[in-house]
TORTORTI-321381 format. One line per 2 residues: their letters; for each residue z, x, y of C-alpha. Coordinates in Angstrom, 2 decimals, padded with zeros to 5 digits. Example, Ala and Ser with C-alpha at 12.3 -4.5 7.8 and 13.67 -1.06 7.14 Angstrom:
2
as = 007.80 012.30 -004.50 ~ 007.14 013.67 -001.06 $
end
This chain:
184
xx = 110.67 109.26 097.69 ~ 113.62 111.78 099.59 $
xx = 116.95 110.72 100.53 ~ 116.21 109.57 103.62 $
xx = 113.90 106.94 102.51 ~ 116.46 105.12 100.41 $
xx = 118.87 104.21 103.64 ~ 119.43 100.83 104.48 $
xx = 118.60 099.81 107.77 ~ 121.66 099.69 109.69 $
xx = 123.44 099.45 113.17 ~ 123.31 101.35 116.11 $
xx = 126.11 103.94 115.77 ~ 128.15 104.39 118.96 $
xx = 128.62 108.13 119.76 ~ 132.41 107.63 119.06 $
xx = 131.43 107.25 115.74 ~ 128.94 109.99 115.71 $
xx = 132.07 112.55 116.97 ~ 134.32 111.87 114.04 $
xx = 131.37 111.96 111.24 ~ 132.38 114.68 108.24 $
xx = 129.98 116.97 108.04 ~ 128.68 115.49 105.48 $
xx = 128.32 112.78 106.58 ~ 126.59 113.59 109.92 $
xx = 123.74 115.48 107.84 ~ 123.28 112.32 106.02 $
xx = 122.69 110.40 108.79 ~ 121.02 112.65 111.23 $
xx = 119.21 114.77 108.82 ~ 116.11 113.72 108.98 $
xx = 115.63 113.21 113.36 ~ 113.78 116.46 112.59 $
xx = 111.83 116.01 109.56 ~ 112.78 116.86 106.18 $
xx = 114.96 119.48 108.41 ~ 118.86 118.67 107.44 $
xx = 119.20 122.45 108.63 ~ 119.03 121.42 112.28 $
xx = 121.66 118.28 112.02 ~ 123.90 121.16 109.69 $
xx = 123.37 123.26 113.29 ~ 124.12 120.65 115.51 $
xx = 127.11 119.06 113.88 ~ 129.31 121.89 115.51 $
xx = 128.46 120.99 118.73 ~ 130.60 117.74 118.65 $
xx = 131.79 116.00 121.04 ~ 129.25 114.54 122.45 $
xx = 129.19 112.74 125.12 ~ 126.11 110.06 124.37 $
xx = 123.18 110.09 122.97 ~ 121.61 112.35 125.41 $
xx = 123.90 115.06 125.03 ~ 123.43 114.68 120.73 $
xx = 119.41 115.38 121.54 ~ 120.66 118.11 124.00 $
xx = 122.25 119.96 120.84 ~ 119.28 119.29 119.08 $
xx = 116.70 120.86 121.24 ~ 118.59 123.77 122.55 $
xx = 118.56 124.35 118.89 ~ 114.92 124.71 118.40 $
xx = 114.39 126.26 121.81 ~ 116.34 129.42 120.55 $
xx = 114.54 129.62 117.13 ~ 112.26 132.22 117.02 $
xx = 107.70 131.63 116.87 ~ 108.33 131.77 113.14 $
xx = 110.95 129.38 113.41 ~ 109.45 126.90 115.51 $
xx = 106.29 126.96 113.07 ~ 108.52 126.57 109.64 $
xx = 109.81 123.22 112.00 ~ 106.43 122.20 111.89 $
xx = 105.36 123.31 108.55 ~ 107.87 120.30 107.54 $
xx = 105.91 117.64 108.97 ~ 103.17 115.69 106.92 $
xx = 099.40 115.52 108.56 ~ 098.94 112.53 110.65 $
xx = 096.98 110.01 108.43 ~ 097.13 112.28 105.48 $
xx = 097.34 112.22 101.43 ~ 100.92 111.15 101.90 $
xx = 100.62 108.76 103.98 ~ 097.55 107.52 101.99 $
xx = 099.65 107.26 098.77 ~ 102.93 105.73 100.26 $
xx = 104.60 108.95 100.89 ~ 105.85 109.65 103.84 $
xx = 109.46 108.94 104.46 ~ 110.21 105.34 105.81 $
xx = 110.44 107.08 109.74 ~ 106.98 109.13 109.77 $
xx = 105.49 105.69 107.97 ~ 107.04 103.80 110.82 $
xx = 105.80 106.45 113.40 ~ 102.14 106.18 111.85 $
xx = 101.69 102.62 111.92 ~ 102.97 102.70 115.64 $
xx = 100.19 104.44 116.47 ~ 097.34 102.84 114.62 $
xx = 096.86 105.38 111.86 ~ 097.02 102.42 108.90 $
xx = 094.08 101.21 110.99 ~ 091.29 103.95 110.47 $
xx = 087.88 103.20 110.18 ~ 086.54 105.48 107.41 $
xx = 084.37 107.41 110.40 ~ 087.94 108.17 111.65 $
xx = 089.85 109.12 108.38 ~ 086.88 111.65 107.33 $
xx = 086.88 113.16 111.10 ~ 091.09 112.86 110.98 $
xx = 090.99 114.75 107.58 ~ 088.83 117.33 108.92 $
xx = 090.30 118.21 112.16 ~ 093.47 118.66 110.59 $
xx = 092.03 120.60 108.05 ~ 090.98 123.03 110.63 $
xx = 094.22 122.78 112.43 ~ 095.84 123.83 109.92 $
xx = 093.92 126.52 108.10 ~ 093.80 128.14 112.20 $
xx = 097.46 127.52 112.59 ~ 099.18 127.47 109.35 $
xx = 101.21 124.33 110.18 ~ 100.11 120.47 110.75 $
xx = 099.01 119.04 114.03 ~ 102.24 117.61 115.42 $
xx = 102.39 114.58 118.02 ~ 104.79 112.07 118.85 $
xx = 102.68 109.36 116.93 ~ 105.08 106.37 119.02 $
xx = 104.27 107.69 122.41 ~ 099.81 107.58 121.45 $
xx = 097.54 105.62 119.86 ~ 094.90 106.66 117.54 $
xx = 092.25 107.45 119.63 ~ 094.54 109.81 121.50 $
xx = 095.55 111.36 118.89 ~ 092.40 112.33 117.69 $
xx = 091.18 113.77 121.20 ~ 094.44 115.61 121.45 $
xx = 094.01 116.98 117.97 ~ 090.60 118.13 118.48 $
xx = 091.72 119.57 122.16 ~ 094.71 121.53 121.09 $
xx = 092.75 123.43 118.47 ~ 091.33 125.70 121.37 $
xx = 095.31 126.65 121.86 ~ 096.85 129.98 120.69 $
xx = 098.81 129.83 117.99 ~ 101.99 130.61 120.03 $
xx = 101.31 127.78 122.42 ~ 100.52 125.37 119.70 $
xx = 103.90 126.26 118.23 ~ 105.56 125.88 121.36 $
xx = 103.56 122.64 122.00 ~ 104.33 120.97 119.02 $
xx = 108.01 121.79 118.73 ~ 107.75 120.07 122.32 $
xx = 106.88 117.12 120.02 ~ 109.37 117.36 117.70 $
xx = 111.52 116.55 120.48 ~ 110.55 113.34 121.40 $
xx = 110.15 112.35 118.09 ~ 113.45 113.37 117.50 $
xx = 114.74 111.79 120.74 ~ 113.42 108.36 119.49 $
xx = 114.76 108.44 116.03 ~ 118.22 109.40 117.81 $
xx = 117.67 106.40 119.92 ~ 117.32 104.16 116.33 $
xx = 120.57 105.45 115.28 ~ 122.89 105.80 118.19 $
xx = 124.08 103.45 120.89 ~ 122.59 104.51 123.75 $
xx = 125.02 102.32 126.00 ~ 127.57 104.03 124.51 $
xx = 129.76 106.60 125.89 ~ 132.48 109.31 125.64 $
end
């Protein structure tokens, strides 16, 4: 279990809030939008004020835009694989489990765990990173065609392509945290 599994589930933060954090604090709260990545909130932290929620997820991806290819891919080296041995054995941290479930991936058939296991397998031994997709916006059977499809990508688009994920994953766990009503 991490840090970020033990939180209580709590209120929707308005941004005011989210401006006068401690840094400490902040981290704490937002450090896992990007998983197991506290780095990024550290990053973002200085950009305060912000002016909603959409202007917090602003700071965040202009942050991994400018990261180098290597960068990007250590971002994605941080995420479990989809339907994986963590998620198998209870794991995961409480928003990947979340993010899993959404999708149908507690739901396998054993046909679709063994082919799961090894396209990521392959993903990963051609990448050296997991397969990364925003497991709220698909279902199952999507992600498994998209999994198989993206292996024919180069490894900088697949970096670039699932950073593009971490985005909207990280845009929806912003939107669990902060208001999104509220404003500066």
């Amino acid at each position: 279990m991490t840090k970020h599994d033990k939180k209580p589930r709590m209120s929707l933060k308005p941004i005011s809030v989210v401006n006068s954090m401690s840094y400490e604090d902040f981290i704490s709260l937002f450090g896992n939008v990007i998983e197991h990545c506290s780095l990024c909130a550290a990053a973002v932290w200085r950009d305060r004020p912000f002016s909603d929620v959409n202007s917090l997820h602003k700071s965040f991806c202009q942050f991994t835009d400018q990261l180098p290819i290597g960068g990007k891919e250590g971002i994605l080296r941080l995420h479990p694989d989809l339907a994986g041995r963590l998620a198998m054995s209870g794991g995961l941290t409480n928003e990947s489990t979340k993010e899993q479930q959404s999708a149908g991936l507690n739901t396998l058939t054993d046909q679709e765990k063994k082919t799961m296991h090894h396209l990521n397998q392959q993903y990963k031994q051609k990448f050296g990173f997991p397969f990364v997709i925003c497991a709220r916006e698909n279902k199952k059977e999507a992600i498994l065609t998209g999994l198989e499809r993206r292996l024919n990508n180069s490894g900088e688009t697949e970096a670039v392509t699932g950073v593009e994920e971490v985005k909207k994953i990280c845009r929806l766990r912003l939107l669990d945290i902060v208001d999104s009503s509220s404003k500066l």
